[in-house]
N, CA, C and O atoms as CSV, one atom per row, in Angstrom:
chain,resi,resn,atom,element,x,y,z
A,1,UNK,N,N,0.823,-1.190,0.000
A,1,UNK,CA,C,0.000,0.000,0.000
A,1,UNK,C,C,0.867,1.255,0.000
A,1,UNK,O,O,0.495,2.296,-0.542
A,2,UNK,N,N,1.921,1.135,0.564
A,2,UNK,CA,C,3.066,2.257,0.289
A,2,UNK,C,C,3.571,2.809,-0.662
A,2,UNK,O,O,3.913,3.973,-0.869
A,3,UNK,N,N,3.615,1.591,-1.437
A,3,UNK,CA,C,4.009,2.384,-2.473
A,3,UNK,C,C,2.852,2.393,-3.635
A,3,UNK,O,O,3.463,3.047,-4.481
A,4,UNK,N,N,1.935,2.180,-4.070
A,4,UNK,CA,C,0.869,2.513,-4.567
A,4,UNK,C,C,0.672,4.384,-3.863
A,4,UNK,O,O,0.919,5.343,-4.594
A,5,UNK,N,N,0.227,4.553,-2.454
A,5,UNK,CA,C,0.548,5.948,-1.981
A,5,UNK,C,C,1.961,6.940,-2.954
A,5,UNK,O,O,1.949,7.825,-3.810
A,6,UNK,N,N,3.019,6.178,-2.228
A,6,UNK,CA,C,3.913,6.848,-3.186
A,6,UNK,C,C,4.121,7.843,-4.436
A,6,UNK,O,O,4.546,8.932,-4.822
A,7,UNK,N,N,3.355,6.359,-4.843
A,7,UNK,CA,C,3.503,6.581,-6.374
A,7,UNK,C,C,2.295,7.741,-6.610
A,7,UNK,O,O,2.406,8.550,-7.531
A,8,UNK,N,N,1.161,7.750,-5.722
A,8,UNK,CA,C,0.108,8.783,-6.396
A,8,UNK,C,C,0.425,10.134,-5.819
A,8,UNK,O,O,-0.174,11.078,-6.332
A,9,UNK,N,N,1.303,10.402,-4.794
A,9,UNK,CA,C,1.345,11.555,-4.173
A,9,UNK,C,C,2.859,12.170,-4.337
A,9,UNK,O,O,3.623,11.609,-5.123
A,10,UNK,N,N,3.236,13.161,-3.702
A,10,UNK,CA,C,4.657,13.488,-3.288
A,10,UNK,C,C,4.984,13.282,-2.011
A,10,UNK,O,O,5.590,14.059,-1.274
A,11,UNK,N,N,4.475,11.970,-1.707
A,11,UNK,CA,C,5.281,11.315,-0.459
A,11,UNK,C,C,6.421,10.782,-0.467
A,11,UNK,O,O,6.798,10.847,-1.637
A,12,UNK,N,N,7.181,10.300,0.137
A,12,UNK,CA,C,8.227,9.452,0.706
A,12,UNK,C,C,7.753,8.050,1.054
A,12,UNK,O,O,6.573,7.824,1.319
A,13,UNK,N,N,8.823,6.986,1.048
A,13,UNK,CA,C,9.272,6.335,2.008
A,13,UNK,C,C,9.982,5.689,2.136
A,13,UNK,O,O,10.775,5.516,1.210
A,14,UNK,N,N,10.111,4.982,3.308
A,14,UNK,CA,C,11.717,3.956,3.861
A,14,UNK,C,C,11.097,2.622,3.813
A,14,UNK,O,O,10.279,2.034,4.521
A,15,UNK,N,N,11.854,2.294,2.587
A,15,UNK,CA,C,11.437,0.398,2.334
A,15,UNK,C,C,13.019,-0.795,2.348
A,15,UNK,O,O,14.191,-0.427,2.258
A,16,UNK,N,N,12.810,-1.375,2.406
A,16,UNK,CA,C,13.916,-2.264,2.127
A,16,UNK,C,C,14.650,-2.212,0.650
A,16,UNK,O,O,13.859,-2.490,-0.252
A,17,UNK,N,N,15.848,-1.947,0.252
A,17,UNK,CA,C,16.086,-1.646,-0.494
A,17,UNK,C,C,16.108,-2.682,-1.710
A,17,UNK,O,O,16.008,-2.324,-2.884
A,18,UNK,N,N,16.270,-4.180,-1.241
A,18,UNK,CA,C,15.406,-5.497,-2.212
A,18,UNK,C,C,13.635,-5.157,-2.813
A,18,UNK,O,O,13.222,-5.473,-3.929
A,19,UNK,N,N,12.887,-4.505,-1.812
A,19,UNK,CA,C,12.092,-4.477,-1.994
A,19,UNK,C,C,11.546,-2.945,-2.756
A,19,UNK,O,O,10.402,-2.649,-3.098
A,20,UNK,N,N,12.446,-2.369,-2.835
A,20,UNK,CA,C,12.480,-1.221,-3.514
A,20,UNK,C,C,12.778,-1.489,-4.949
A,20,UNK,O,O,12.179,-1.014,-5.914
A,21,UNK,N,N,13.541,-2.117,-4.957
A,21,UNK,CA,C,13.812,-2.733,-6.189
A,21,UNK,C,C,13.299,-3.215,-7.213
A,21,UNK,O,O,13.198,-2.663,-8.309
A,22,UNK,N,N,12.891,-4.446,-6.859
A,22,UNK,CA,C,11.575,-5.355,-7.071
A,22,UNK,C,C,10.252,-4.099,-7.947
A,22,UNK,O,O,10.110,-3.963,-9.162
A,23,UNK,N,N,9.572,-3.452,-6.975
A,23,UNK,CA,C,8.877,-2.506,-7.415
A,23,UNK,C,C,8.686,-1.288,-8.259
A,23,UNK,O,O,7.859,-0.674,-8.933
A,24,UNK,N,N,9.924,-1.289,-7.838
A,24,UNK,CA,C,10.422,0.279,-8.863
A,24,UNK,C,C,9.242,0.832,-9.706
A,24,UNK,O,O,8.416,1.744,-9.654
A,25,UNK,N,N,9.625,-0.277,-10.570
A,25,UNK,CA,C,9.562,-0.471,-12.084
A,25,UNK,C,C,7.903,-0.288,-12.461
A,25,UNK,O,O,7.327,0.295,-13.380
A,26,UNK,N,N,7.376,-1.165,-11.161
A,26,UNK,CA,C,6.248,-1.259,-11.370
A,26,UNK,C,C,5.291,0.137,-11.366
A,26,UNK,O,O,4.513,0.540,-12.231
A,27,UNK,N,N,5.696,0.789,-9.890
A,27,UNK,CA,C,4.933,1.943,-9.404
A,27,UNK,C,C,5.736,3.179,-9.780
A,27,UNK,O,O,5.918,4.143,-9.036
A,28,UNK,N,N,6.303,3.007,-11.319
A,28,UNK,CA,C,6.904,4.057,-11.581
A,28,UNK,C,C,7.942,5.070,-10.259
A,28,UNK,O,O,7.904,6.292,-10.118
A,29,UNK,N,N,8.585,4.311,-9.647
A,29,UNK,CA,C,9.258,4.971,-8.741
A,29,UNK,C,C,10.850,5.514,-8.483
A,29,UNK,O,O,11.471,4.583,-7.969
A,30,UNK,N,N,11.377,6.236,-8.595
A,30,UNK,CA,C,12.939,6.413,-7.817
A,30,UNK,C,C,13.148,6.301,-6.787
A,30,UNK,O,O,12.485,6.843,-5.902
A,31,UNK,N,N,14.410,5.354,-6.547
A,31,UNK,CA,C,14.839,4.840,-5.953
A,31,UNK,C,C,16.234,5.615,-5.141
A,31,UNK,O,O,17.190,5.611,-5.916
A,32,UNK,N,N,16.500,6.122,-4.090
A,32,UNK,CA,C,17.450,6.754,-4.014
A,32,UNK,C,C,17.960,6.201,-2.453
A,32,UNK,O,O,17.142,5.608,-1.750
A,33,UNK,N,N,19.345,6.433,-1.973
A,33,UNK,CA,C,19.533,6.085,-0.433
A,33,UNK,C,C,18.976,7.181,0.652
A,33,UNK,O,O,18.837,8.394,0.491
A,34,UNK,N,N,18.768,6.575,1.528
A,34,UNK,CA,C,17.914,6.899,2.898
A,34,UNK,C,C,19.480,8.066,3.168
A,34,UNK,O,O,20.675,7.787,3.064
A,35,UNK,N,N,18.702,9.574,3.588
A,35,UNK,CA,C,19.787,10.398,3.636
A,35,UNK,C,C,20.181,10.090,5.238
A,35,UNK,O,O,20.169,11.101,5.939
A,36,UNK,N,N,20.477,9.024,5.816
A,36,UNK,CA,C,20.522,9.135,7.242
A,36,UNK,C,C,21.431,7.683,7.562
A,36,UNK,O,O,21.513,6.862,6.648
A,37,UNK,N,N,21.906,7.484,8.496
A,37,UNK,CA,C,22.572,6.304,8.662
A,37,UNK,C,C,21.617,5.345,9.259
A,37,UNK,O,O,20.632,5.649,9.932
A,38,UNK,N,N,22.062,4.004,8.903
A,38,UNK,CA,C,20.687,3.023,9.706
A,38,UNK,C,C,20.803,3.223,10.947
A,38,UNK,O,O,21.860,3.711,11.347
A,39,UNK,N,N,19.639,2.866,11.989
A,39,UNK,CA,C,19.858,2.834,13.385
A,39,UNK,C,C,19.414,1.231,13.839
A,39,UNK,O,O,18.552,0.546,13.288
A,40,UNK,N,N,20.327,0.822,15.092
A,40,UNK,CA,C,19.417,-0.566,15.417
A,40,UNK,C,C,18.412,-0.150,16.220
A,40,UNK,O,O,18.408,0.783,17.023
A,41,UNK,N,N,17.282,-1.168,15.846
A,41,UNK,CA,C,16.249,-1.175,16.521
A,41,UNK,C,C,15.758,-2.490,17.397
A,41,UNK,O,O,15.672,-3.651,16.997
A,42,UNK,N,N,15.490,-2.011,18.593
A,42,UNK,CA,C,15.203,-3.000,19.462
A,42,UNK,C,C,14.111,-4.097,19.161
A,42,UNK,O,O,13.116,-3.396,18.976
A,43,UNK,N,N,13.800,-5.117,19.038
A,43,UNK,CA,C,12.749,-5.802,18.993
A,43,UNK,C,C,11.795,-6.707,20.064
A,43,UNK,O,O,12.236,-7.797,20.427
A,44,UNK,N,N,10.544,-6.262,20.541
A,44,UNK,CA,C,9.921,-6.689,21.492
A,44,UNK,C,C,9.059,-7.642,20.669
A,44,UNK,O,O,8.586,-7.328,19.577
A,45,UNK,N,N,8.834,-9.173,21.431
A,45,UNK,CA,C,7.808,-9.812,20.993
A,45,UNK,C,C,7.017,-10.070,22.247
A,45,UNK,O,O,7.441,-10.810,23.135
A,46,UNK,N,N,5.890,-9.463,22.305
A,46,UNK,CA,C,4.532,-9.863,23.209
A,46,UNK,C,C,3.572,-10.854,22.351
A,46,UNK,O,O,3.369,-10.834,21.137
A,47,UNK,N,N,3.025,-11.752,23.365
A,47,UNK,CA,C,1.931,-12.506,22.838
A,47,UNK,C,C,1.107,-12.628,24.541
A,47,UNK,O,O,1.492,-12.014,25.535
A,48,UNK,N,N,0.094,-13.444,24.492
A,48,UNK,CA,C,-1.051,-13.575,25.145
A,48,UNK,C,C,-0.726,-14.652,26.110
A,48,UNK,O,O,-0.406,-15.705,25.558
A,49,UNK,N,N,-0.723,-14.670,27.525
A,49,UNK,CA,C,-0.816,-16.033,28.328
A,49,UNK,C,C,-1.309,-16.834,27.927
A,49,UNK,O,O,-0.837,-17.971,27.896
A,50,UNK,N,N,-2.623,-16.446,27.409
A,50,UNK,CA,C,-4.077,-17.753,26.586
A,50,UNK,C,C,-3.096,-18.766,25.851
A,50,UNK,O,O,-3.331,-19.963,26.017
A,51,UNK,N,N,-1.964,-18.381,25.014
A,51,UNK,CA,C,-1.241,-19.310,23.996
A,51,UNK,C,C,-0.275,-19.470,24.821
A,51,UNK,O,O,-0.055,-20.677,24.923
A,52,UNK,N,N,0.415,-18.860,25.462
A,52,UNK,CA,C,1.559,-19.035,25.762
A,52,UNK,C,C,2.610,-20.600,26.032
A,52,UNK,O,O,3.812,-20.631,26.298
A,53,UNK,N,N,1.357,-22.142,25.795
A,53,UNK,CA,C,1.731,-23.265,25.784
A,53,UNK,C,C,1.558,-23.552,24.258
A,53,UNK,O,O,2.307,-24.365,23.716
A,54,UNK,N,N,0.664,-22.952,23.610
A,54,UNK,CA,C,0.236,-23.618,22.095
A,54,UNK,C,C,2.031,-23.796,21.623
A,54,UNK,O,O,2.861,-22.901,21.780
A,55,UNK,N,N,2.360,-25.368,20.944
A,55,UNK,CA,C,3.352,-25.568,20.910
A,55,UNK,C,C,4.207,-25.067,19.633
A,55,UNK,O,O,5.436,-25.032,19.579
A,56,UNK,N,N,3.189,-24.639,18.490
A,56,UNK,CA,C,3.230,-24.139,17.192
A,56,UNK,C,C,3.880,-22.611,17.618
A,56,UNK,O,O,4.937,-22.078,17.282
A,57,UNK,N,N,2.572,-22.063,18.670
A,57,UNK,CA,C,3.293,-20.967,18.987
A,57,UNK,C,C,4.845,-20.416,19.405
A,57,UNK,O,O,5.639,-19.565,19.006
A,58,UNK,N,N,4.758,-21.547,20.564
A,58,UNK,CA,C,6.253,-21.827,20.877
A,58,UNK,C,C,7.586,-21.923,19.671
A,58,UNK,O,O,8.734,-21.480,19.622
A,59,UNK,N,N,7.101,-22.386,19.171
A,59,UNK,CA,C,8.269,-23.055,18.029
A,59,UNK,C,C,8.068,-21.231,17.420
A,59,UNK,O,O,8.833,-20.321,17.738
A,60,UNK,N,N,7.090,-21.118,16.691
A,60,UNK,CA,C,7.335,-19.301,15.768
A,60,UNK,C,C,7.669,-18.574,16.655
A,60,UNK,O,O,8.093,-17.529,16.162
A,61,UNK,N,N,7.715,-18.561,17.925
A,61,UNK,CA,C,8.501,-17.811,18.655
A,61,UNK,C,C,10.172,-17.848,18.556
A,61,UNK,O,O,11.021,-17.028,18.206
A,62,UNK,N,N,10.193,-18.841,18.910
A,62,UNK,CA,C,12.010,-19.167,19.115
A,62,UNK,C,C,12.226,-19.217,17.831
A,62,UNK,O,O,13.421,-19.350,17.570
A,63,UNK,N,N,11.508,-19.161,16.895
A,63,UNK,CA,C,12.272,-19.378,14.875
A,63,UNK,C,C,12.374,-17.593,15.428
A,63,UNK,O,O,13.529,-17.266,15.699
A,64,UNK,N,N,11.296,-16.454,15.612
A,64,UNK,CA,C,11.464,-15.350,15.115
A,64,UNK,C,C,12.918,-14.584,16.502
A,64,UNK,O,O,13.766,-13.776,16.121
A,65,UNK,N,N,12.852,-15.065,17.902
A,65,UNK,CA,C,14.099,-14.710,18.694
A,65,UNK,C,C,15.226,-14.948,18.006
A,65,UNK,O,O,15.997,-14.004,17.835
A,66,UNK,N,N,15.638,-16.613,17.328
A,66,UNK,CA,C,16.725,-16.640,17.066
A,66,UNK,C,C,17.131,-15.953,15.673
A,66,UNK,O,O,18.305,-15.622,15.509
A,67,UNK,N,N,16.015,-15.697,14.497
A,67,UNK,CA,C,16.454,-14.469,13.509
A,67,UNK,C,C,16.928,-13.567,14.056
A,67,UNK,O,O,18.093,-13.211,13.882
A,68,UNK,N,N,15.877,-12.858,15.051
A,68,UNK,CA,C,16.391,-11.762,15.476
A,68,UNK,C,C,17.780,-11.426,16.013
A,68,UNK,O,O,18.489,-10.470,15.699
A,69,UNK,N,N,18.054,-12.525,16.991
A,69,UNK,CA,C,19.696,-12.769,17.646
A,69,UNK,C,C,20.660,-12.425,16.815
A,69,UNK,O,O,21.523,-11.707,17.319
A,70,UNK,N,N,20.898,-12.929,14.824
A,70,UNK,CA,C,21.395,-13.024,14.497
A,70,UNK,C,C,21.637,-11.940,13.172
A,70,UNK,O,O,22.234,-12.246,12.140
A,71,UNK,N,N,21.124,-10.823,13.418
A,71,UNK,CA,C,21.259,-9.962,13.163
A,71,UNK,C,C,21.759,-8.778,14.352
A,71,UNK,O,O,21.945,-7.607,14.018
């Protein structure tokens, strides 16, 4: 939806630059670097006590901690 916006207005925005890519072309867009240096960003994952045993849950949890770790 961002870039559909983009593309109809004189907005901005900050996308992944694979995924900037990818699109360009499509939503008639330029592509240019973010005038700013990256920053890290912290990542919180909350979920619900109600699941907190569902074992599926468990498992997409620890798949999305240990991505995260490794960045």
């Amino acid at each position: 939806a961002a870039l559909a916006i983009v593309a109809a207005t004189d907005l901005v925005t900050t996308i992944s630059a694979a995924f900037a890519a990818r699109f360009a072309d499509t939503f008639g867009l330029i592509v240019k670097p973010a005038p700013f240096a990256a920053v890290a960003l912290d990542v919180t994952l909350v979920w619900s006590h109600v699941r907190d045993a569902d074992p599926v849950l468990r498992w997409f949890r620890s798949v999305l901690a240990g991505t995260a770790a490794q960045s």
